[in-house]
C-alpha positions as CSV (number, residue, x, y, z in Angstrom):
1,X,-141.5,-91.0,148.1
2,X,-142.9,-91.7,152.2
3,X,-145.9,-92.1,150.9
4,X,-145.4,-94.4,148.1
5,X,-143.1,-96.5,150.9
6,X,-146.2,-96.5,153.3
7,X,-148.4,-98.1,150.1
8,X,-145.4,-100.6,149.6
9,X,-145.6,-101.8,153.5
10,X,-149.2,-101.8,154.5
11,X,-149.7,-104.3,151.3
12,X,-146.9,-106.3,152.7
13,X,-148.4,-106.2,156.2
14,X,-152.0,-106.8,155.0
15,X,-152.3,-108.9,151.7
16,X,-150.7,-111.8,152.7
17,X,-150.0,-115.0,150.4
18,X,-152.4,-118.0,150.9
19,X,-152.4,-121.0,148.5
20,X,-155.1,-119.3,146.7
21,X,-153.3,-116.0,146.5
22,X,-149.9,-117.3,146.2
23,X,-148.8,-114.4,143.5
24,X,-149.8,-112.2,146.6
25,X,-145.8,-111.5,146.6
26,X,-144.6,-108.1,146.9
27,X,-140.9,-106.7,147.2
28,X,-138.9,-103.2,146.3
29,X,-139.3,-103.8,143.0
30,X,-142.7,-103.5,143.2
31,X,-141.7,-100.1,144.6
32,X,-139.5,-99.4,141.9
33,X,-142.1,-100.2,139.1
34,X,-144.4,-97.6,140.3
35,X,-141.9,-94.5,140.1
36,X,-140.8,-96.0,136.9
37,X,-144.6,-95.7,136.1
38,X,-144.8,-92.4,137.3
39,X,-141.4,-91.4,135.2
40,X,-143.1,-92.1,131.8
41,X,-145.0,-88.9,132.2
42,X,-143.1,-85.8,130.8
43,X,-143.1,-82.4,132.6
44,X,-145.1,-80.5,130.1
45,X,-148.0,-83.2,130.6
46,X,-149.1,-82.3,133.9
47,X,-150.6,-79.4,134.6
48,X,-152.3,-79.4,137.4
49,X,-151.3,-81.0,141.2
50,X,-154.6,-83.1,140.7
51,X,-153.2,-84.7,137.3
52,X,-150.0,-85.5,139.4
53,X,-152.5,-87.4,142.3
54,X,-153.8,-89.1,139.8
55,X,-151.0,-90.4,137.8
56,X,-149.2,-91.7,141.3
57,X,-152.7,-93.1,142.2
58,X,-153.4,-95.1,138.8
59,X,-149.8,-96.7,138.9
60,X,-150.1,-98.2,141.8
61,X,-153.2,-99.2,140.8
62,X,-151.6,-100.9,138.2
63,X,-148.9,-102.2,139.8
64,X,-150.9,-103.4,143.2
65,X,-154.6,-103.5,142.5
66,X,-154.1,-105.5,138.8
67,X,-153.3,-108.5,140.6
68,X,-155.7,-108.6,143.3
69,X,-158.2,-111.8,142.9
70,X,-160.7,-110.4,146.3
71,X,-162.9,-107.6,146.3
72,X,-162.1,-107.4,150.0
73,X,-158.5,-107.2,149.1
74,X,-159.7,-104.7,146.1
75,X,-161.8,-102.6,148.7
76,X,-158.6,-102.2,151.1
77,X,-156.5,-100.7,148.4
78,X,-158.8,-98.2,147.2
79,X,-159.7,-97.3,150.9
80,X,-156.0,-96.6,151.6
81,X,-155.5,-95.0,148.5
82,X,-157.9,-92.7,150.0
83,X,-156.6,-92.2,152.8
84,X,-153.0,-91.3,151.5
85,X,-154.8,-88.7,149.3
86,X,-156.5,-87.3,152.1
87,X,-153.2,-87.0,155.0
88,X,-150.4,-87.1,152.5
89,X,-151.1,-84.8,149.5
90,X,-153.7,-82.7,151.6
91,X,-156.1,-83.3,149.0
92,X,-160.3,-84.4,149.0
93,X,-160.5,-87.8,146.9
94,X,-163.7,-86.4,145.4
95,X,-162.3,-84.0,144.5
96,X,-159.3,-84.8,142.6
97,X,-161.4,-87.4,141.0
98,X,-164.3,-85.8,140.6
99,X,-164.2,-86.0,136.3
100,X,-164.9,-90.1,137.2
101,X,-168.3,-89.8,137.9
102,X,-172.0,-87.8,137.1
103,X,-173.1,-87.5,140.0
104,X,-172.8,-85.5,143.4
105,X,-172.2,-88.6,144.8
106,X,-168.6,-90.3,146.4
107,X,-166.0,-91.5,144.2
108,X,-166.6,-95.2,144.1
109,X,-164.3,-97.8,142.9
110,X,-165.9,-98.9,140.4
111,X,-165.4,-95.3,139.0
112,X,-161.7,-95.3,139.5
113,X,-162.1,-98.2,136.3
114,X,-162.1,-95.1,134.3
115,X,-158.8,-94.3,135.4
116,X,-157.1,-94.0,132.4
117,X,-153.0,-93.4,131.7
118,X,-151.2,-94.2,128.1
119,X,-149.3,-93.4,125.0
120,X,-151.8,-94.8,122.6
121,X,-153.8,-91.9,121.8
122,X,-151.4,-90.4,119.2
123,X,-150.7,-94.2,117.5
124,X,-149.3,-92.7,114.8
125,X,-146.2,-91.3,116.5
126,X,-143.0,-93.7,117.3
127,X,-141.4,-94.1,120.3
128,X,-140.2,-90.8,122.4
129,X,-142.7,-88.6,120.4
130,X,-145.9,-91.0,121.7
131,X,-146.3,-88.9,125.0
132,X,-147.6,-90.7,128.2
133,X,-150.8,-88.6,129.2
134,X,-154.5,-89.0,131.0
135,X,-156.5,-90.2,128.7
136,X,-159.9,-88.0,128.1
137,X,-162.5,-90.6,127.9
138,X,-163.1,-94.0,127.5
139,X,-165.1,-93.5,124.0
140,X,-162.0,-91.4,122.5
141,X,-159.7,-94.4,123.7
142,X,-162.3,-97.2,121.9
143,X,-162.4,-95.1,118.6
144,X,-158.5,-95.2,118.4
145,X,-158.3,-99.3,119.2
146,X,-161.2,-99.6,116.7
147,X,-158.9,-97.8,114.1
148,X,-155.7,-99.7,115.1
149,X,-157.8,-103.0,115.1
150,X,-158.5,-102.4,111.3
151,X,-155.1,-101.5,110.6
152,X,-154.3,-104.7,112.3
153,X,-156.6,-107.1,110.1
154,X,-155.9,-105.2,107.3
155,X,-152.2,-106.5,107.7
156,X,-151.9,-110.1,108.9
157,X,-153.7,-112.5,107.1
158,X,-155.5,-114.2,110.7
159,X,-158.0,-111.8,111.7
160,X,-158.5,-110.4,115.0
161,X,-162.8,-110.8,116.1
162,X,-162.3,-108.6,118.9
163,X,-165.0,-106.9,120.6
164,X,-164.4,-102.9,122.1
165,X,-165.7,-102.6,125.4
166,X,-165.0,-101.6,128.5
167,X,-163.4,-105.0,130.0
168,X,-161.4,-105.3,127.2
169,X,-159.7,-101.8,127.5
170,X,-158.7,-102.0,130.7
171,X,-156.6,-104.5,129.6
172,X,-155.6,-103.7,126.9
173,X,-154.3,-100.5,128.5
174,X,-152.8,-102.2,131.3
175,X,-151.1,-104.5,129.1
176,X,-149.4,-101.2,127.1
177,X,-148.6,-99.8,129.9
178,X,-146.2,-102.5,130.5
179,X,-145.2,-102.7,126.7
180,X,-143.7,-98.6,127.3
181,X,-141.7,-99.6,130.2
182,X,-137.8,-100.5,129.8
183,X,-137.9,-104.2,130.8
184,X,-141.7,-104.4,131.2
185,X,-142.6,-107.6,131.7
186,X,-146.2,-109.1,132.1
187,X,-147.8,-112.4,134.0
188,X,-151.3,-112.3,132.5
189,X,-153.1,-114.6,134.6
190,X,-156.9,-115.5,133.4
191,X,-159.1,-118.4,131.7
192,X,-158.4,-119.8,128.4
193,X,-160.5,-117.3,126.0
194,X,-160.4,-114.3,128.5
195,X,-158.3,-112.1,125.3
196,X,-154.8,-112.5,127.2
197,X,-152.8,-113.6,123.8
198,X,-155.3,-111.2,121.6
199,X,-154.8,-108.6,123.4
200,X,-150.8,-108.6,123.9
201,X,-150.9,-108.8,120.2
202,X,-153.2,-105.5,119.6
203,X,-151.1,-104.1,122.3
204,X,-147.6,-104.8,120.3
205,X,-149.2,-103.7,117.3
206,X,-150.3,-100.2,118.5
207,X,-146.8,-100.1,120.6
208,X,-144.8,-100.9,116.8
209,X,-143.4,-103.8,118.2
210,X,-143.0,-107.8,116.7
211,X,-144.6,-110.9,118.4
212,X,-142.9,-113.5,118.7
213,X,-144.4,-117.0,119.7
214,X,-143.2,-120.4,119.5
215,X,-145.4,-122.7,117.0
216,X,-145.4,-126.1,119.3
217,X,-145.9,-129.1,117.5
218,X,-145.6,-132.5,118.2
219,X,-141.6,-132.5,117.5
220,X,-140.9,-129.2,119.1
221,X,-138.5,-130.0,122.1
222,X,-135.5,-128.5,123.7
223,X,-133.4,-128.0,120.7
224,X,-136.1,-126.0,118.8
225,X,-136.9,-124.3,122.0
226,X,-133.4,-123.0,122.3
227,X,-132.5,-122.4,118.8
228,X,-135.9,-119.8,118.7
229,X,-134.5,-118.4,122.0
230,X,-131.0,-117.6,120.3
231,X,-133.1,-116.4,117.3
232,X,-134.9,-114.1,119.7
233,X,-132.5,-113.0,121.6
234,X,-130.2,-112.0,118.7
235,X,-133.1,-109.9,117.3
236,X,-133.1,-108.0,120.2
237,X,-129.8,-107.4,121.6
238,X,-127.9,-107.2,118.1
239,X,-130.3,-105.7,115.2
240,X,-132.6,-103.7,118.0
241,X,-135.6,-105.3,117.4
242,X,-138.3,-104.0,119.9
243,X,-140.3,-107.3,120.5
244,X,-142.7,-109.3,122.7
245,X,-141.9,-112.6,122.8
246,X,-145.6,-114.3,124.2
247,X,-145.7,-117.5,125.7
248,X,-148.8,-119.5,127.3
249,X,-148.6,-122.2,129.7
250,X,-149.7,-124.6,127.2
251,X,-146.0,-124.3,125.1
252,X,-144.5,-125.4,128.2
253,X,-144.3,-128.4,127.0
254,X,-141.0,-128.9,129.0
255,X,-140.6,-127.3,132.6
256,X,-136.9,-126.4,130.8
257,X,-138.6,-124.1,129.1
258,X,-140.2,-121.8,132.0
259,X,-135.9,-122.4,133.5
260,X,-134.7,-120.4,130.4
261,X,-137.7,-118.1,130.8
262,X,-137.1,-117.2,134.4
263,X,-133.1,-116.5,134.0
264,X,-133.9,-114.2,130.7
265,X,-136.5,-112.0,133.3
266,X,-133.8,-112.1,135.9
267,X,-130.8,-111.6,133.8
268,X,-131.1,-110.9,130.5
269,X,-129.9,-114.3,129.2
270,X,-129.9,-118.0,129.6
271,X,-126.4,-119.2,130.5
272,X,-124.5,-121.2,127.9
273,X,-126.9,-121.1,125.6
274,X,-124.6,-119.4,122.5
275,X,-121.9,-121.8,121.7
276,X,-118.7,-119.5,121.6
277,X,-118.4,-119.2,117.9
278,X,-122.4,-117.9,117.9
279,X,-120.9,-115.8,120.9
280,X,-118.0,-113.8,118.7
281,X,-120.8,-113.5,115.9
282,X,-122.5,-111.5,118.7
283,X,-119.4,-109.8,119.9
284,X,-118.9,-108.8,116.1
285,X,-121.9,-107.8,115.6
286,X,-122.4,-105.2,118.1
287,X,-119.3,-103.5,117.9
288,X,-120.1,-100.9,115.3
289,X,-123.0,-100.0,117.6
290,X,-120.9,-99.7,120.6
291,X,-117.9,-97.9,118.9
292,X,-120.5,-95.6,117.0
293,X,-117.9,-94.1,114.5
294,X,-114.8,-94.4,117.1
295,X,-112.9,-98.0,115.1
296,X,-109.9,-97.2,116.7
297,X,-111.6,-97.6,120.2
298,X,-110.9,-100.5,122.1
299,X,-113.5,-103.4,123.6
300,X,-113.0,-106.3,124.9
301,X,-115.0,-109.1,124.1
302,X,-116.3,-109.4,127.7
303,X,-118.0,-105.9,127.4
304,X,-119.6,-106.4,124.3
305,X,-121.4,-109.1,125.1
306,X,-122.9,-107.3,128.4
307,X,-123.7,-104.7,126.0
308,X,-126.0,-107.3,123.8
309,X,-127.6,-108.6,127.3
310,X,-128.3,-104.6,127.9
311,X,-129.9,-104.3,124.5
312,X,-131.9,-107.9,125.1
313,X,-133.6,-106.5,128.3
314,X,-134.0,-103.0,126.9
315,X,-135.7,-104.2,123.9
316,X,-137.1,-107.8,125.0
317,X,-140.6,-107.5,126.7
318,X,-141.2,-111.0,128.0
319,X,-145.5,-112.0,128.3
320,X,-146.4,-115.0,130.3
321,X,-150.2,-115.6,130.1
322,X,-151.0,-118.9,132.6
323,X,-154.2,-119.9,133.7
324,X,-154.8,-120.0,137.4
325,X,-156.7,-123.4,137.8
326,X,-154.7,-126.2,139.3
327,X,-151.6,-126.7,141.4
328,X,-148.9,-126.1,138.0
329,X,-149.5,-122.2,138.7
330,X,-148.9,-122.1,141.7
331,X,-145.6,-124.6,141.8
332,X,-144.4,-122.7,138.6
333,X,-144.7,-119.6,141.1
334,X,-142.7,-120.8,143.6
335,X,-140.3,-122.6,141.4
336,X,-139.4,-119.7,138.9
337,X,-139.8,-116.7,141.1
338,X,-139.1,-114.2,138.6
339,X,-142.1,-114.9,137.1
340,X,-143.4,-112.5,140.0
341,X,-140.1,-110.4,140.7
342,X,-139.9,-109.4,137.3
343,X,-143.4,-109.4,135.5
344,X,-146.1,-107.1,136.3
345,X,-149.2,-109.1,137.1
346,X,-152.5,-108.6,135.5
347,X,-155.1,-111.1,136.9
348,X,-158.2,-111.2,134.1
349,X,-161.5,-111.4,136.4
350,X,-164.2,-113.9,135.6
């Protein structure tokens, strides 16, 4: 773990926040996300000390070098990535990634874009089963999305125009990445248009898990907001739904809304927001789950309900797509700071 703390405190030392980089925020869980990255991977998948390199290399890849907006900024990571390969594991860069490229030539970061770690290959498994691997080639990862793509247009009645290429992968990968992960969160940061909403949808689909979005309309205001919260959140925490709940910065239509947001990242739930007899209907209806059999065992309503705020975070993957133009992102930022404390950031390129 030395060297994964060394990653963790050069980018603290040397990518530094500036009013154009203000999501240029890192902390332990940062840290945290990366082993948790590196813990999806089962035992029997690795088989070589290479495959290991390159699993810890492509999460914090995905954890650090997702978010960067520089390609000076982009260049330093790679370059100490290199290095830690190099003096930590004892091991020759070109060498461990040598499958990357064609050529006799260096690795190159724009190789490493071929970096590739998921669960998706196998979509037709369900949860445990869908093992977390390297993924052979780009090509065999674009034939499964094609296939899943179908199956997605095939069952929703609004159509999905998506084009498979390489850009769009990345994502789309990135963004599943975050969709296995216990509490994954995601801040997808890009243009209007750049496949941000598209692509956490393909990425739910392939994962088996519901979208939920909130349809704005000209009366939609706080109490609407907060009856589809309680709606939400009582799919998740009491019948187990696994779900994505997708919001863009244009259904803020209230700053309320990004409040509620930033406590359910942070804690799992918005304070007050179940009037008490909505609270006992909880209470009641997680019981049988947390007795599992035992009726004679007893709860008290306290633990229950943290057991429904477990099951909301467990099953409750919050995505945040916000475009970077203007001064809202960057107030939201500092306003709502689990929107970088708890959210893995993917910054969409122009």
């Amino acid at each position: 773990m030395l060297f994964m703390f060394n990653v963790y405190k050069k980018a603290i030392k040397n990518l530094l926040p500036t009013p154009a980089k203000s999501h240029y925020i890192f902390n332990l869980r940062d840290f945290s996300r990366v082993i948790h990255g590196c813990l999806l991977i089962k035992k029997q998948s690795i088989e070589s000390k290479h495959e290991m390199i390159r699993l810890f290399v492509h999460e914090v890849f995905r954890v650090f070098y997702d978010r960067l907006v520089e390609d000076n900024d982009r260049a330093w990571l790679f370059n100490l990535m290199k290095h830690i390969v190099k003096e930590h594991f004892k091991e020759a860069f070109d060498s461990v990634f040598a499958h990357l490229k064609h050529e006799s030539t260096p690795v190159t970061e724009e190789n490493m874009r071929s970096l590739f770690f998921g669960d998706y290959m196998s979509p037709e498994l369900e949860g445990d089963e869908r093992l977390y691997v390297e993924i052979p080639s780009l090509q065999q990862f674009g034939d499964v999305v094609e296939q899943c793509l179908d199956e997605y247009n095939q069952m929703h009645k609004t159509r999905m125009n998506l084009v498979v290429f390489r850009y769009m992968l990345e994502h789309l990968s990135r963004i599943s990445r975050i969709l296995k992960q216990p509490e994954g969160n995601a801040l997808l940061v890009g243009m209007g248009g750049s496949g941000r909403q598209s692509l956490t949808r393909l990425a739910a689909f392939m994962a088996k898990m519901c979208v939920f979005q909130p349809e704005i309309s000209k009366t939609y205001g706080t109490n609407e907001w907060r009856e589809d919260l309680k709606s939400l959140l009582k799919n998740a925490g009491v019948k187990g739904l696994k779900t994505v709940f997708l919001i863009t910065d244009a259904q803020i239509k209230e700053e309320s809304f990004l409040e509620d947001v930033d406590s359910v990242l942070n804690t799992g739930e918005v304070p007050n927001l179940f009037a008490p007899d909505e609270k006992q209907e909880i209470i009641e209806g997680v019981r049988p789950v947390v007795q599992a059999g035992n009726k004679h065992e007893e709860l008290s309503p306290l633990a229950l309900f943290a057991f429904f705020v477990n099951c909301c975070k467990e099953n409750l993957h919050i995505v945040v797509a916000f475009s970077p133009i203007g001064d809202a992102f960057r107030n939201r930022l500092r306003q709502f700071p689990s929107l970088i404390n708890c959210c893995t950031i993917d910054w969409f390129q122009d």
